[in-house]
N, C-alpha and C positions, 0 to 999 in steps of 0.2 A: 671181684672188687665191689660190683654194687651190691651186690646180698649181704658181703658184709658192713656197707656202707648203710644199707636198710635197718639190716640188725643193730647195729654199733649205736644208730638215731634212733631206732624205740630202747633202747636201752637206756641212752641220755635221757630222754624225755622222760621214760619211767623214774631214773635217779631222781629226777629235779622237778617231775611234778607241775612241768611244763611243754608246750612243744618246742623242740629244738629243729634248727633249720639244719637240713644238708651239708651246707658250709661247714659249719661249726661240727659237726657231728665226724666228718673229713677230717679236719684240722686237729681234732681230738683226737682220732683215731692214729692218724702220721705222728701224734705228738706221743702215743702209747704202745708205739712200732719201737720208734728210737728217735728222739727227741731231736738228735745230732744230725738229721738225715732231711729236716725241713727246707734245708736249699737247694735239694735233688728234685723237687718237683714244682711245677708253675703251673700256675691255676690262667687259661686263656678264657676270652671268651671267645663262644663257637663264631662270630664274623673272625676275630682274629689268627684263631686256629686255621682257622678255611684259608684266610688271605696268607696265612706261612703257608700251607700248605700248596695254595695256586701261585705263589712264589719258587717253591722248591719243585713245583714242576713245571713250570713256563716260563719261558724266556720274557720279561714281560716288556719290553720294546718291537719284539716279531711275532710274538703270540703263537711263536713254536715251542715243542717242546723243549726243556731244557737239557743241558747236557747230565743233570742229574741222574735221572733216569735211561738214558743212552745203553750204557750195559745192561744191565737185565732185560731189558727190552730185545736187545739184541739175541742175548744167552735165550728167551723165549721163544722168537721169530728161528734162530738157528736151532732150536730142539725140536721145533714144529714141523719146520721144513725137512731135516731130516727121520725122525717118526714117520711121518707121512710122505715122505718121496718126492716132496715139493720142491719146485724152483723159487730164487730168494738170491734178490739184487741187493748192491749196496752205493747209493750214489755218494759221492762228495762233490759238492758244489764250495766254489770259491771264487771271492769278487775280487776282482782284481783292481789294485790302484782306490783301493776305498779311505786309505789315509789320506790320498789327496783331497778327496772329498770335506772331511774332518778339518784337517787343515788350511781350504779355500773358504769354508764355508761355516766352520765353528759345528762342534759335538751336536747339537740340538738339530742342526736340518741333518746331518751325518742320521740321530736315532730317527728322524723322519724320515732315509731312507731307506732305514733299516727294516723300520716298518713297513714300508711298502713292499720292500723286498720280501718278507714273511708272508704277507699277501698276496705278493704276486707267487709264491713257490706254490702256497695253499692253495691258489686257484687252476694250479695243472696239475693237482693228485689226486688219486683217489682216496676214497676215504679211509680204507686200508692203512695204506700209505704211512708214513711214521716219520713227519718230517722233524728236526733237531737243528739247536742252533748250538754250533760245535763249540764256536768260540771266535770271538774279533765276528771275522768276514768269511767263517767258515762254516759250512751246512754240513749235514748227514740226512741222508733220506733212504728209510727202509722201506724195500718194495719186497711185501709177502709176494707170494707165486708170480711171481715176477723172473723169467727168462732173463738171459744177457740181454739178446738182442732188441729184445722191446725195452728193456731198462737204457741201455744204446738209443734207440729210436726216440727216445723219452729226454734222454740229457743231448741230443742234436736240438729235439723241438723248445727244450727251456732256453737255451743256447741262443738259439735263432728270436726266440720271441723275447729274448732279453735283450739283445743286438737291434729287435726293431723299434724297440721300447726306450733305448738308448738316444733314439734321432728323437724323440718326443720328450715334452719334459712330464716326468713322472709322477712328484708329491711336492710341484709349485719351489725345488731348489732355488734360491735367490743367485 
């Protein structure tokens, strides 16, 4: 598309005996494809495109990944692992009693603990690691070469350090 996006702009400019900008050269171009077809494409600008695009793959309350991306992800880590002979965990984390939350306390401290909650998963993985925010109060966490039983040992220790986290107050809930 951009060679003939190139082409298509000295050619305008040659017709008209002036420089023609990119834009127009585009717009000319979509309009000499098939004129009927100009509401099948949106012109973003690159902040825009980027902030859709770090929408559609981040949860952006937990600053995990989204559930968008969860399959493929998966379908990779699972073709990897067996290609290679590797072991390959799958956690599901789930908060329990989080609508009370929501409900004692109104949506707004609920995504402030939601946030925290994304933070505190982030800070017991490794980098590897492929944490996902499933959906409501529910996680997915892919552990590449990752055994049962250390992925085990892994969801005792998030367990326990959630439970002591529990006695403390977290992200200043009112």
């Amino acid at each position: 598309m951009q060679s003939s996006l190139e082409a298509h702009t000295r050619m305008l400019s040659e017709q008209m005996g002036r420089d023609v900008h990119p834009a127009v050269a585009f717009l000319d171009l979509l309009g000499a494809e098939n004129p009927n077809d100009i509401e099948d494409f949106v012109i973003l600008k690159e902040t825009s495109f980027t902030d859709l695009l770090q929408a559609a793959v981040h949860d952006q309350i937990t600053v995990l990944f989204s559930r968008n991306i969860l399959e493929s992800r998966l379908r990779q880590e699972f073709q990897r692992a067996r290609r290679y002979k590797l072991p390959l965990s799958i956690l599901f984390i789930d908060v329990d009693d989080f609508k009370s939350i929501n409900d004692t306390f109104g949506h707004s401290e609920g995504d402030r603990v939601f946030s925290f909650i994304g933070r505190f998963i982030l800070d017991h993985l490794r980098e590897v690691d492929f944490p996902v925010r499933y959906g409501g109060e529910e996680f997915v966490v892919t552990l590449p070469h990752t055994e049962g039983d250390v992925a085990l040992a892994l969801a005792n220790r998030l367990h326990e350090a959630s439970r002591r986290q529990k006695e403390r107050p977290c992200c200043a809930v009112r």
